[in-house]
SEKOLMI-445466 format. One record per residue (C-alpha): residue in three letters; x, y, z. Coordinates in steps of 0.02 Angstrom, whole numbers, padded with zeros to 5 digits. Layout:
<kolfis>
r_c1_c2_c3
ALA_X_Y_Z;
...
</kolfis>
This chain:
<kolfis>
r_c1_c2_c3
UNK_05403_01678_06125;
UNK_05479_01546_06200;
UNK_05497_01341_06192;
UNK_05442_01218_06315;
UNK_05347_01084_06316;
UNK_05176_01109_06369;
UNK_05168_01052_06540;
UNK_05324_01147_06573;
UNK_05237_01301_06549;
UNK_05077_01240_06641;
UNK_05200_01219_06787;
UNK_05229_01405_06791;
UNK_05060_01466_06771;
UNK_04963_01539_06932;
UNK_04838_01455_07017;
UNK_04644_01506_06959;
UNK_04720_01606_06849;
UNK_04643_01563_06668;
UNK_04444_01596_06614;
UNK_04443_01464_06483;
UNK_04539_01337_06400;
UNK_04527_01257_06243;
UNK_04637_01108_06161;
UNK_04638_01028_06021;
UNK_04740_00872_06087;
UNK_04826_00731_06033;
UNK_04712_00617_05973;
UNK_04821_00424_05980;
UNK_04833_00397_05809;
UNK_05007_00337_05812;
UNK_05056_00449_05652;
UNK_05199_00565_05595;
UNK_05123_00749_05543;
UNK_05271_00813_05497;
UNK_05238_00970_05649;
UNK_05210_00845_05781;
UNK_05226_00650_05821;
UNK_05057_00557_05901;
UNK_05037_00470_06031;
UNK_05004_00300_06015;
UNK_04827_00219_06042;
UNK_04893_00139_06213;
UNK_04767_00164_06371;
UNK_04964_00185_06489;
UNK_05019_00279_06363;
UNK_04866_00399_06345;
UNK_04855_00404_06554;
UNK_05061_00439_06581;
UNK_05032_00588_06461;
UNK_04866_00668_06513;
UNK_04856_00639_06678;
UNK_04958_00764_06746;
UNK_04936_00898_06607;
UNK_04750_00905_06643;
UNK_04778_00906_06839;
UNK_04881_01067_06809;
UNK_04754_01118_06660;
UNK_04632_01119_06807;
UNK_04737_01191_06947;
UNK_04763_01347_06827;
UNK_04581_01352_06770;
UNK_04495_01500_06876;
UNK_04351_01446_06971;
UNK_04210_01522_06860;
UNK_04312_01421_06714;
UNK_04282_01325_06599;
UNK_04383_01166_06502;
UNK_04339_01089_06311;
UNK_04462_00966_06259;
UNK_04427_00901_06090;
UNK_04469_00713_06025;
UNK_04398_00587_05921;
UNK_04357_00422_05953;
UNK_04498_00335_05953;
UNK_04537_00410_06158;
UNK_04389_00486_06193;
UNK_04326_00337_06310;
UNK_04497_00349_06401;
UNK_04490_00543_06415;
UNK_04290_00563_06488;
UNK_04366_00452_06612;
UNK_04518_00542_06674;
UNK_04434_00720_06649;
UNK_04286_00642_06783;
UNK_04432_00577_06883;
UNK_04509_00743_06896;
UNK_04390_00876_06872;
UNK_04234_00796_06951;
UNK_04081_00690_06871;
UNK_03975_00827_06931;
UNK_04072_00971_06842;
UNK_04041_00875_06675;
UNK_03943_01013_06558;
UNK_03932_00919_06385;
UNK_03991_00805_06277;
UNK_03979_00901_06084;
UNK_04005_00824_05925;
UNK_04077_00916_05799;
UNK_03989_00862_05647;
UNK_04095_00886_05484;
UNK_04089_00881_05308;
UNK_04199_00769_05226;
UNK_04310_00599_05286;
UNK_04403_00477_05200;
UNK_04282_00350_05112;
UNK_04256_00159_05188;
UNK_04233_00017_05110;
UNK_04170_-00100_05291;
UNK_04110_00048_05379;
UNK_04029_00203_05404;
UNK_04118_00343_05394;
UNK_04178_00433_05547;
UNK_04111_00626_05526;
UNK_04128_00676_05704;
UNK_04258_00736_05820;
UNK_04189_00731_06014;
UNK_04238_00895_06115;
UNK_04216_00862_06307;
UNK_04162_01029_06427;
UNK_04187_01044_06599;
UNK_04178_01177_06743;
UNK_04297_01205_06882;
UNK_04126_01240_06999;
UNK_03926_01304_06989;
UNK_03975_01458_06962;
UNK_04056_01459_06768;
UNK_04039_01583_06636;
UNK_03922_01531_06487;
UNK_03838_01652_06355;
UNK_03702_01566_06267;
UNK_03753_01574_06081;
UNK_03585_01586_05953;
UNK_03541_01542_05785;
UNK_03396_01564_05669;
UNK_03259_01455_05671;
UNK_03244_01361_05527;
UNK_03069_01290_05547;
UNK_02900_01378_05540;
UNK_02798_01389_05725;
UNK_02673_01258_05752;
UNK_02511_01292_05689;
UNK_02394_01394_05789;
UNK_02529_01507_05846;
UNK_02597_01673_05806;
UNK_02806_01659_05788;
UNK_02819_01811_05882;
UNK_02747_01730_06024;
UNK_02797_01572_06026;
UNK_02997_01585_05991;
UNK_03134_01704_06065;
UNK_03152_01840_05921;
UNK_03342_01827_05946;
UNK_03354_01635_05877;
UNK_03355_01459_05969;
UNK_03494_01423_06094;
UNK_03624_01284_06011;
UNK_03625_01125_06057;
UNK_03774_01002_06084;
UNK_03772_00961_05892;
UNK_03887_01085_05793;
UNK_03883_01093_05613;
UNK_04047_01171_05547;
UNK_04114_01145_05396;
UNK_04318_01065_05410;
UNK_04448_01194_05299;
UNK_04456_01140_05144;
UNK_04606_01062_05080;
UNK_04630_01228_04944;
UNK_04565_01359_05081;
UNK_04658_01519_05053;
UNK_04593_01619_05187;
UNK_04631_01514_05350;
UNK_04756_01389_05305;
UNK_04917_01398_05365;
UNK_04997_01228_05291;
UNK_04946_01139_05480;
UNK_04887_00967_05440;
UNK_04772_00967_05566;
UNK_04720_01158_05569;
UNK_04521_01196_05643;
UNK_04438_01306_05572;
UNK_04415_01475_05650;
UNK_04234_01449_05670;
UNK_04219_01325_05769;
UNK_04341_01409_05895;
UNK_04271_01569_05908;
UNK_04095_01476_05960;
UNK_04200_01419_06092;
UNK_04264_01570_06135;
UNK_04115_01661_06130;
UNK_04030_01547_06245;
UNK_04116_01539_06384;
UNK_04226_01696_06412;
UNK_04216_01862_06390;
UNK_04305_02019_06334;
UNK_04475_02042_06410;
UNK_04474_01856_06498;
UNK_04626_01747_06458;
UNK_04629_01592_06356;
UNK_04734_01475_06378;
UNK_04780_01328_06217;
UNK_04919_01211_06268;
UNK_04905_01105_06125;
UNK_04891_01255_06006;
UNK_04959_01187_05857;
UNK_04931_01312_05697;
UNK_04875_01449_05822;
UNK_04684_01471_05776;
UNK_04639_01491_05965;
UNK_04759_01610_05991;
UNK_04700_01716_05810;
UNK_04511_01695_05870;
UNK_04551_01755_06043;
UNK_04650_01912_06004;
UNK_04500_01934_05852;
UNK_04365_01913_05992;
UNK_04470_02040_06112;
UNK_04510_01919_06227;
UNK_04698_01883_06289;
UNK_04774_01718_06272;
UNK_04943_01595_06308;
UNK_04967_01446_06200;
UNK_05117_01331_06173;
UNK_05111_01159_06077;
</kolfis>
């Protein structure tokens, strides 16, 4: 264990030398959360910061890798923008919303249930294992479900439907304001590495990434 700040440690990383990375990031809300201060909702002050951690996120990401950074809306504009900059308009994979259960109530407006994870590849050639769930409607009619759907389940689409830790959870919560739940992570995971690759979280925060990882056999670096 050891302290740094994050792009310190990015600075001593290898080239092509991580399969995926994942980071929950720093979303410009301006607040105190006690573990960490936020950034402030400034576009200089979101570019000065991000700018050169993502170029050396992306000079450490192998070539067959793959990068989710996940925001909400408050940067995300600023962040699509920068992450086409660096890694390429071409190498963007998908734009998922992480749809949620619960947010504080508005009076003026709707309420914001969504956090927006951006994916991109290094290259062509990245790692992705289709992740399945069961259907949940019947086949149309005049054909046999058998025939008609892949027996192992539909492939996910971009919308995820994960339920936030509750504020009373006993089983993940570590006391982390802003702690994911496992989840959602180990989707990640799942999708885009594979036993024994590295993962890499340099925002890592209450350390779910690094718990999914290490569940999901994979190794893993991750620094706040």
């Amino acid at each position: 264990v050891h302290s740094c700040d994050n792009l310190d440690l990015l600075s001593k990383l290898q080239d092509n030398s991580i399969d995926l990375i994942y980071s929950d990031i720093l979303y410009g809300t301006g607040r105190n959360f006690g573990d960490y201060q936020d950034l402030k909702p400034i576009k200089s002050e979101i570019d000065d910061h991000y700018i050169p951690r993502i170029k050396e996120m992306r000079r450490v990401l192998k070539d067959s890798g793959t990068i989710y950074l996940q925001m909400d809306f408050r940067i995300n504009h600023w962040i699509r923008l920068i992450l086409d900059d660096i890694f390429g308009y071409d190498n963007f994979r998908n734009e998922i919303v992480w749809h949620y259960n619960s947010a504080p109530r508005k009076k003026l407006d709707f309420g914001n249930r969504h956090d927006i994870i951006y994916r991109y590849s290094k290259t062509d050639n990245y790692t992705f294992n289709p992740i399945r769930e069961p259907y949940s409607l019947s086949a149309p009619r005049g054909y046999e479900k058998e025939k008609y759907y892949n027996p192992e389940g539909k492939v996910i689409g971009d919308v995820w439907n994960i339920n936030m830790l509750g504020q009373n959870d006993k089983t993940e919560r570590v006391g982390y304001a802003t702690q994911k739940p496992l989840a959602l992570i180990e989707r990640i995971i799942t999708a885009s590495s594979n036993e024994n690759d590295l993962v890499g979280d340099f925002y890592c925060g209450s350390g779910t990434t690094l718990v999914a990882a290490k569940k999901l056999k994979r190794n893993f670096i991750g620094c706040d």
